[in-house]
N, C-alpha and C positions, 0 to 999 in steps of 0.2 A: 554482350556475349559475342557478337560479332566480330569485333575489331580480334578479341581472343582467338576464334575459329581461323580469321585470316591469317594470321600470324603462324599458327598451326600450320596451315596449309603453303606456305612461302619455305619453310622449317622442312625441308628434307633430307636424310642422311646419304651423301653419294653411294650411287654405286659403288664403286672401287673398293671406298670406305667396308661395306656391306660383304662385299665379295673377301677382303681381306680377314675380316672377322668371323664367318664362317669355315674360311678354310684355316686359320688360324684353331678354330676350335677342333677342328675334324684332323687337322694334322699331329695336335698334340693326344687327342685322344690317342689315335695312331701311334705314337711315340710311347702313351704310357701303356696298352695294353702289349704292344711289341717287346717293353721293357718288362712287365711285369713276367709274362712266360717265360723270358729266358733266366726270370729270379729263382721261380720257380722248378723250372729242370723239368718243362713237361716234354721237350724234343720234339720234331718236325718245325724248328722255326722259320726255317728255307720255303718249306712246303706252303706255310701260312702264310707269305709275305705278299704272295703275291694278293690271294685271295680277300686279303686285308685291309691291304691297298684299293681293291674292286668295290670292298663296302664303305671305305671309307669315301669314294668317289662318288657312291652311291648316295650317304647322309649329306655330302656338299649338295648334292642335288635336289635331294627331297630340304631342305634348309632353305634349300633357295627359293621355292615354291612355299614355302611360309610366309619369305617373307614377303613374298608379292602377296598374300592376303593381306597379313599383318600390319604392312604400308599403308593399308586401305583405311586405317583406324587411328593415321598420325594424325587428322584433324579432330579428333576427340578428345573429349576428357581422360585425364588418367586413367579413372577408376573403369572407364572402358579397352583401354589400351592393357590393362593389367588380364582385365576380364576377356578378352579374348586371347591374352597370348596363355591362362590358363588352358582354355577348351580348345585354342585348336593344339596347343604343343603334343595333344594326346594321341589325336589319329597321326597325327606326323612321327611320333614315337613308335606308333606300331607297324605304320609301313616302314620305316628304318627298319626294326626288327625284322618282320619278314621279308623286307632282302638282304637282311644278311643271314637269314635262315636258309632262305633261295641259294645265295653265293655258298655259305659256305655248306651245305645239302653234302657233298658226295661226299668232302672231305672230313665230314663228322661221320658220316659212317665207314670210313676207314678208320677213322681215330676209335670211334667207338667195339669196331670188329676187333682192333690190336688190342686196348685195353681189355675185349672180354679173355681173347686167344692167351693173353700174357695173365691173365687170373689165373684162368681155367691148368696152367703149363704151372704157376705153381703151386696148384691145390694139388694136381698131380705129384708133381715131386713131393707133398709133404702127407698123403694120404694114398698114393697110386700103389704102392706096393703091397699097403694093407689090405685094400678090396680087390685087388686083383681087376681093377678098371679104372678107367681115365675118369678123372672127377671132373665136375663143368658146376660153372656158378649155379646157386640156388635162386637168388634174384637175381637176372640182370641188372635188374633196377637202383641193388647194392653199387654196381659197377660205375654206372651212369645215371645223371639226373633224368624225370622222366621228360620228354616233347615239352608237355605244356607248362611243366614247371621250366625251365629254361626259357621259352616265350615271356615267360610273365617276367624272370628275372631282367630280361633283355628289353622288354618294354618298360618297365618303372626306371632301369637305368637311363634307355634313351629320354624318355621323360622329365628326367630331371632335368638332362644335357638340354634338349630345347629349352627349358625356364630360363635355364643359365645363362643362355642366349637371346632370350628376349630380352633380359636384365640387360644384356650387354646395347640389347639395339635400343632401350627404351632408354638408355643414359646416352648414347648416341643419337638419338634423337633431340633431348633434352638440350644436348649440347648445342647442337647445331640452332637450336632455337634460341638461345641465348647468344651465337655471335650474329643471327639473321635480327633478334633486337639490336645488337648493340650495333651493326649497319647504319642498323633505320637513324638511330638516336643519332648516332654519329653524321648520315644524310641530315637530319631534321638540325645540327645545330650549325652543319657547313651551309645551309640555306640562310635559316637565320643572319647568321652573321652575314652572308652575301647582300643581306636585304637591308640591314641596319647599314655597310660600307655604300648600295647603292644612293639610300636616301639622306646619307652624309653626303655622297659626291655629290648628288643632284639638290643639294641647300648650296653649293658652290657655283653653279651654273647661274641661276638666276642673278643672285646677286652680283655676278661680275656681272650680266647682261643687266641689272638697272642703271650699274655706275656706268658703263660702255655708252649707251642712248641717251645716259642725261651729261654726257660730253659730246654725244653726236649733236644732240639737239643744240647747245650749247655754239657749238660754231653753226651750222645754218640759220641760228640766229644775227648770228653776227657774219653773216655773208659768206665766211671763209669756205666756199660752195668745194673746192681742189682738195684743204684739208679733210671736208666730209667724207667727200669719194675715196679717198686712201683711209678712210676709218673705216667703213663700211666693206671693202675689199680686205682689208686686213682681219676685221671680224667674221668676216665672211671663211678667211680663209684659219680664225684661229676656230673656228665653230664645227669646222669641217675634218681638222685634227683632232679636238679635243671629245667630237659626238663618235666621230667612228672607233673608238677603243670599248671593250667591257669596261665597265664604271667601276666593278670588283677587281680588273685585271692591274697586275704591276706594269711602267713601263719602264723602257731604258731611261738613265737619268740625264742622258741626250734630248731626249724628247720633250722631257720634261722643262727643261733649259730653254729651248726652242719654243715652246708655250709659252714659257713668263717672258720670252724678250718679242713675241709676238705683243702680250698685252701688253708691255713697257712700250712696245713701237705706238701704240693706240695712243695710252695716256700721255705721250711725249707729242702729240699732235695739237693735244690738251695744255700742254704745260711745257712748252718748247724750249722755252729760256731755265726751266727752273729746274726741269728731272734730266739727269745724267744716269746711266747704267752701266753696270760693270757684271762681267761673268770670271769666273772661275773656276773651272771646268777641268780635269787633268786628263790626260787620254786612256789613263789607265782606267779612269772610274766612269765613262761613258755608258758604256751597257751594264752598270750595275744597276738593278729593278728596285723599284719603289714604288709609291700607289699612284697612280694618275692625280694630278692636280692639287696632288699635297701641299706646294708648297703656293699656290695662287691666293687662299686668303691671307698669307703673311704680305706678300707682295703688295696686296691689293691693301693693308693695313698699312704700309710704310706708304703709300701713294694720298694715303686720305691723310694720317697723322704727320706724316712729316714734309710733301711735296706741296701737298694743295694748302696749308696753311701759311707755307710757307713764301718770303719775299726773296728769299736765294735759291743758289742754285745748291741742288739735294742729290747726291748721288747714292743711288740703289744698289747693295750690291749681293749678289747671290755665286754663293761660295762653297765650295767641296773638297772635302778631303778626307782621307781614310786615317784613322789614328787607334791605336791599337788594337788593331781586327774588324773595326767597325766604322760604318758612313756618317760623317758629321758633316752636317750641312745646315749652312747660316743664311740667313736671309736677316742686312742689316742697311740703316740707314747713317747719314751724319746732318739730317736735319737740326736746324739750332733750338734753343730753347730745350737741351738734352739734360741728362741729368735727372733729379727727383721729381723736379715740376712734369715730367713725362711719364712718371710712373704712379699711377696705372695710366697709363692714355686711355679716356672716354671713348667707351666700344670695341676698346681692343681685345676685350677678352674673349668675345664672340669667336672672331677665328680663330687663336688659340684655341678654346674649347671644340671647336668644329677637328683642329688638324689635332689635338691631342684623342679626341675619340677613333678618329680613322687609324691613327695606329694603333692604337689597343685592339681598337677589333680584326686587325690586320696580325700585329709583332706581339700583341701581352705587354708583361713584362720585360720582353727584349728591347722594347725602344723606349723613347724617353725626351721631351723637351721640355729647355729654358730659355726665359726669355725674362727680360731685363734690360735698362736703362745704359748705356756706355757713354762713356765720355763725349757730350758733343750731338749723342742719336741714342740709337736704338736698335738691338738686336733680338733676334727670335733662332736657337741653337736645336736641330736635332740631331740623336743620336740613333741607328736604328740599324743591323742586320748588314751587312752585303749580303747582299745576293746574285749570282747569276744566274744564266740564260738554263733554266730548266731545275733551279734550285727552289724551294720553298720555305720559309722563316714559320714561325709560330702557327699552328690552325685556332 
């Protein structure tokens, strides 16, 4: 029952909202009892406008003092929210009524004196000559409804008018709790998926950092003390770019670029004779965003399956370009032994599956990769969004 009650209570209908709908209802009232007298041919509508105007200012006010109670009951059950705007709309009906009884006080008894004077004037004219005296109404009462029958008609009218009004705030209410869920739901699945993208990035981390140490280790085994130190500074310095970014955030694909040829500078420390690197880069498509270190498990696949098996020399190369509205981006090798005998390469589905989950949870359906054997090597192709600096692809 609780998570229900807070929910409730988060669920408020604005002010404004609230002020709108009150005078909304008090102005059309206004409109139709304005209109209905002058259907009628009862005359004095100049006289009444104003005074009309003063109750109708009057029921935005006492309205408005409902609903400061009535608010008090948005953290409840329906059947209580129904149940009080029954019992209070009543007293709030009747002080309506009695100011506009107050308001319009003098004015009904000039209307009521004209209507008796204008009886009384032609009973005369249609019996004065025969009694030889001025004829005057038998009931006033004939003339005029009496006080409290008018109160009562004026109070079950106002009456209703507040129901109609609560209706109006309890669906407004209603509403507003229903986009205050769909907030949350919508917070709760933007977290999520931050969470699923973080502990994708960070299965990338590690693993470049075991294959990183066991090529550090690798040369201070074997003396090369010079090439260590430029390994260790270089990861020092790729550890330093690649930790200070959100793990969820997109970067320029500058940056990105400057990543993989930071690790390509490591692994060629490693494999000096044998990995060559190539970039491809166009100026126009620098700061177009992507996800941080998308593309390092492909890289770091072409460095295991085709550089470190290999006895030649392997050029890496990583490639971009825009083709029909959209960022494709390659990361390929021309190691030998290409061809079917490399498809599948042992392990390599690991990071494909790793980089095909980050864009799903990233683009949906808008991205997409292939990856497949080429002539010679091996390529890994994505398709995915541009985006620029303050744009957003798929949530």
């Amino acid at each position: 029952m609780e998570p229900e009650v807070q929910d409730d209570r988060i669920a408020r209908v604005p002010f404004a909202t609230v002020l709108a709908s009150i005078a909304g209802l008090w102005l059309t009232y206004f409109l139709l009892t304005t209109l209905r007298w002058e259907l009628l041919g009862l005359g004095f509508s100049q006289e009444l406008l104003w005074p009309r105007g003063l109750a109708t200012l009057a029921g935005v006010g006492i309205t408005l003092a409902l609903w400061l109670v009535l608010r008090l009951f948005d953290a409840r059950p329906l059947w209580a929210k129904i149940t009080a705007a029954l019992i209070l709309s009543l007293p709030v009906a009747i002080a309506s009524a009695q100011a506009n009884n107050m308001i319009m006080a003098d004015l009904n008894q000039q209307l009521v004196q004209i209507t008796v004077d204008k009886a009384a004037n032609e009973r005369d004219d249609m019996f004065g000559d025969l009694s030889g005296r001025p004829a005057t109404p038998d009931d006033p009462q004939a003339v005029a409804a009496s006080p409290l029958q008018e109160l009562t008609d004026l109070v079950f009218g106002r009456y209703f008018m507040m129901l109609a009004w609560c209706a109006l705030y309890l669906a407004l209410l209603t509403g507003e709790k229903a986009r205050a869920s769909e907030r949350r739901e919508g917070a709760y699945r933007r977290a999520a998926k931050a969470a699923e993208l973080r502990s994708l990035r960070y299965q990338v981390n590690p693993h470049f950092l075991f294959n990183t140490l066991n090529s550090l280790s690798a040369l201070v085994l074997t003396g090369k003390t010079q090439a260590a130190e430029k390994v260790i500074q270089t990861l020092s310095t790729f550890y330093r770019r690649s930790l200070a970014d959100d793990p969820t955030a997109d970067v320029p694909l500058r940056e990105e670029f400057a990543l993989q040829r930071l690790y390509l500078d490591i692994e060629a420390i490693r494999f000096p004779r044998r990995l060559r690197a190539r970039y491809e880069l166009p100026s126009e498509l620098e700061d177009a965003k992507i996800p941080g270190m998308i593309l390092q498990p492909l890289v770091e696949n072409s460095v295991k399956h085709a550089v470190a098996p290999s006895s030649g020399t392997v050029t890496i190369t990583l490639a971009a370009r825009e083709e029909y509205g959209r960022l494709v981006l390659t990361v390929s090798d021309d190691g030998q032994d290409g061809g079917a005998d490399r498809d599948p390469r042992p392990g390599y589905g690991i990071g494909l599956v790793n980089v095909h989950d980050r864009l799903a949870a990233r683009f949906g359906e808008e991205a997409n990769i292939v990856s497949g054997p080429s002539p010679g090597g091996y390529f890994t192709l994505l398709r995915l969004p541009i985006l620029r600096e303050g744009e957003e692809g798929a949530q």
